[in-house]
N, C-alpha and C positions, 0 to 999 in steps of 0.2 A: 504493500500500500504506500511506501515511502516514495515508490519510483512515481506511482501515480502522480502523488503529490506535488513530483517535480516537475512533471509535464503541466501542468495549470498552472504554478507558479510562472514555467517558463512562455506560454501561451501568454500569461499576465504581462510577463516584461516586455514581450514582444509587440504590444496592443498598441504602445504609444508608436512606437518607430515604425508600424504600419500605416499609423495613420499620417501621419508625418510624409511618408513615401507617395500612399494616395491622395493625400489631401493638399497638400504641400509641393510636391514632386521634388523632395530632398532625397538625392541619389544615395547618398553616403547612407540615410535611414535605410534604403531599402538593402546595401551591402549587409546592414547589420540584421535585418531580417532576415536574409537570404542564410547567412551563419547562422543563428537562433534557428530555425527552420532544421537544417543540417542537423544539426544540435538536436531537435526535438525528433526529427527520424529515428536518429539512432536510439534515441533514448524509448523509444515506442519500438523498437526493436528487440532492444533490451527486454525490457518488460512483455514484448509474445515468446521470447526465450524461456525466460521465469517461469510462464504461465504453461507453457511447454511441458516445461520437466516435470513441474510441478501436479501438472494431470496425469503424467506417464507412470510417476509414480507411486501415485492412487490407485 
């Protein structure tokens, strides 16, 4: 549940510098989007791995 947690957190950081990118057209906000994104793939990655073993071994 931790990892969860960290994806909404990081969904949270990311809200400003979306809008920033869409509303604004600040390119640099959206480099930082595009990372945090990156970022949150892997991390939901992570967590269908966990969730994986985690049934297997049920």
């Amino acid at each position: 549940m931790k990892k969860f947690n960290e994806v909404k957190a990081l969904v949270a950081a990311l809200e400003a510098d979306a809008d920033k990118f869409y509303n604004k057209a600040n390119s640099a906000a959206g480099t930082r989007v595009r990372k945090g994104m990156q970022d949150l793939k892997n991390l939901a990655q992570s967590i269908r791995l966990e969730i994986q073993e985690t049934k297997n071994k049920a």
